[in-house]
Backbone as CSV, one residue per row, in Angstrom:
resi,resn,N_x,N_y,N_z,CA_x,CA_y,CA_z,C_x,C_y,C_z
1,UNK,-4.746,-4.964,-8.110,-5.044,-3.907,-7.165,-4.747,-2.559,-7.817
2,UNK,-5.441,-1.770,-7.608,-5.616,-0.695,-8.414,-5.430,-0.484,-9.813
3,UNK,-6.414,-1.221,-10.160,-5.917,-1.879,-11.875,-6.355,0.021,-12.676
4,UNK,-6.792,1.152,-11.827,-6.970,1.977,-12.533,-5.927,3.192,-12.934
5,UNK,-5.009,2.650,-11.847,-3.907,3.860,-11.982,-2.732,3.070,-12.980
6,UNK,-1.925,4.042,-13.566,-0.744,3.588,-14.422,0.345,3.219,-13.184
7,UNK,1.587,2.299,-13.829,2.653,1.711,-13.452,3.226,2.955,-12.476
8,UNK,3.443,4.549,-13.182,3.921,5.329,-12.251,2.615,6.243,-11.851
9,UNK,2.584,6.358,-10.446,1.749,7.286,-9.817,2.384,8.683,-9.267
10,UNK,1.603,9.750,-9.906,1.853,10.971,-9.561,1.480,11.195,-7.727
11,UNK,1.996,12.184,-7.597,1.654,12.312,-5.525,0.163,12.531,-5.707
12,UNK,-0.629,13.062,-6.264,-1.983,12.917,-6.054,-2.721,11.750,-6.378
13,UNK,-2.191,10.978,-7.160,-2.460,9.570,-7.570,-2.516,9.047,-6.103
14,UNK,-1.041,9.240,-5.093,-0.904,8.526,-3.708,-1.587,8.908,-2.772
15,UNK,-1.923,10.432,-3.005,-2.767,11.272,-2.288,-4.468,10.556,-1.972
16,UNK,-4.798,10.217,-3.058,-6.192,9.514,-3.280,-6.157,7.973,-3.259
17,UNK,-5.398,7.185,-3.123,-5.228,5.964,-2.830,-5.399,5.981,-1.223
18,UNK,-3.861,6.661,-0.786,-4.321,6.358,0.899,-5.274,7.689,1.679
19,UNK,-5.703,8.498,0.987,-6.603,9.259,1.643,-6.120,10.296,2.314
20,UNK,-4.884,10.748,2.113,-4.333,11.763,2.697,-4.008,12.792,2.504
21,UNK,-3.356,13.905,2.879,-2.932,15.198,2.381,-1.616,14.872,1.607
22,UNK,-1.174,15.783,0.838,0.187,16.169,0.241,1.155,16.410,1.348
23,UNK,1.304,16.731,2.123,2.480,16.811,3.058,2.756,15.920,3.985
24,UNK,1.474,14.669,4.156,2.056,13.310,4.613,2.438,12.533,3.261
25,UNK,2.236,12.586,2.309,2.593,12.001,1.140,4.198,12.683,0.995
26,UNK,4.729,13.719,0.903,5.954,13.865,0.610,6.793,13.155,2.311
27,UNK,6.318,13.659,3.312,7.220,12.910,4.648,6.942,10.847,4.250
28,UNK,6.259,10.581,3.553,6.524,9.209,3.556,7.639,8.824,2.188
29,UNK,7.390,9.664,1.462,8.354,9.425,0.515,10.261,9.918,0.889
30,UNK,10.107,10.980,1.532,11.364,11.449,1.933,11.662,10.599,3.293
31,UNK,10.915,9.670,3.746,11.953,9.097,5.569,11.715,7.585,4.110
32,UNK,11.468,7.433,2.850,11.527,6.185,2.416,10.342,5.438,2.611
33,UNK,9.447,5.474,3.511,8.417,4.012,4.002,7.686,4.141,2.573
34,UNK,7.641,5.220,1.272,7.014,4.474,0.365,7.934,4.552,-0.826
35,UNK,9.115,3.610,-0.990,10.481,3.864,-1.735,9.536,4.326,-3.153
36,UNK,11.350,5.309,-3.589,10.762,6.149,-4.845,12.285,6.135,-5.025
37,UNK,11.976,7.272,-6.095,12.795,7.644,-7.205,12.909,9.441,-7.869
38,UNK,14.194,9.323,-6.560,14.192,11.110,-7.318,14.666,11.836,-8.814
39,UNK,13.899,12.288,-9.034,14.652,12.853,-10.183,14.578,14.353,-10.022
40,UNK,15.748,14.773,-9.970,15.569,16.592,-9.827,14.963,16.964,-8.538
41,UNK,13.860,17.134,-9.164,13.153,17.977,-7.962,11.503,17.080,-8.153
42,UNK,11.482,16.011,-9.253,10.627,15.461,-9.267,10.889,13.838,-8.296
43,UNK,9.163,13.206,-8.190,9.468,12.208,-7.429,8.515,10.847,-8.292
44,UNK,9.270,9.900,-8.639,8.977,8.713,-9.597,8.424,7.681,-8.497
45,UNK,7.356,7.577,-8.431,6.440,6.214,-6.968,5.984,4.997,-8.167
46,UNK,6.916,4.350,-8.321,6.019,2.991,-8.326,5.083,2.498,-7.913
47,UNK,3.764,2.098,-8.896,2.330,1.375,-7.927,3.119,0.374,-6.715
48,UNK,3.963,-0.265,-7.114,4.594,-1.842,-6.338,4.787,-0.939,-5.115
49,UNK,5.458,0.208,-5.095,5.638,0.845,-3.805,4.857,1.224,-2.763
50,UNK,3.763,1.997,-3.571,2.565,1.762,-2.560,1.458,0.595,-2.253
51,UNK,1.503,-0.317,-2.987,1.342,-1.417,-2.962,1.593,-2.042,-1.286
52,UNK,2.980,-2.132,-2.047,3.945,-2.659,-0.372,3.587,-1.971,1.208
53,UNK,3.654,-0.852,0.512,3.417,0.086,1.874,1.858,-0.211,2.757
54,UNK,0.998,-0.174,1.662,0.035,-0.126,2.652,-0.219,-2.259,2.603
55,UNK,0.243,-2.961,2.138,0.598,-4.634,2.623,1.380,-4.111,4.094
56,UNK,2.345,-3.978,4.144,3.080,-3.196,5.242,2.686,-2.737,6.711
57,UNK,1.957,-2.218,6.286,0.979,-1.284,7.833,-0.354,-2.190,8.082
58,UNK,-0.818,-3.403,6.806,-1.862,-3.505,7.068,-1.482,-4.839,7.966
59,UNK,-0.652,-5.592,7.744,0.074,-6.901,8.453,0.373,-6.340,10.287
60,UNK,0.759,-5.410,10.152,1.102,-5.054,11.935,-0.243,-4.880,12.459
């Protein structure tokens, strides 16, 4: 599944996967529903993370 993006996805990488703006992309990363990895002021998203997330929403 998404065999086109690399292991880490930038927020516009997540941006264009689930179709959304940048400021629902940072509120899902900051309440956690798409776990990450802060560094600084930067944010490290594992594909597996969004992966999960939208497995996640698509099961309910």
């Amino acid at each position: 599944m998404f065999t086109e993006y690399d292991e880490i996805l930038s927020i516009e990488d997540v941006m264009e996967i689930l179709h959304i703006g940048k400021n629902s992309v940072y509120s899902l990363l900051k309440s956690n529903e798409i776990r990450n990895i802060r560094v600084g002021k930067r944010y490290i998203v594992p594909k597996q993370s969004v992966i999960n997330f939208i497995t996640a929403i698509t099961e309910n």
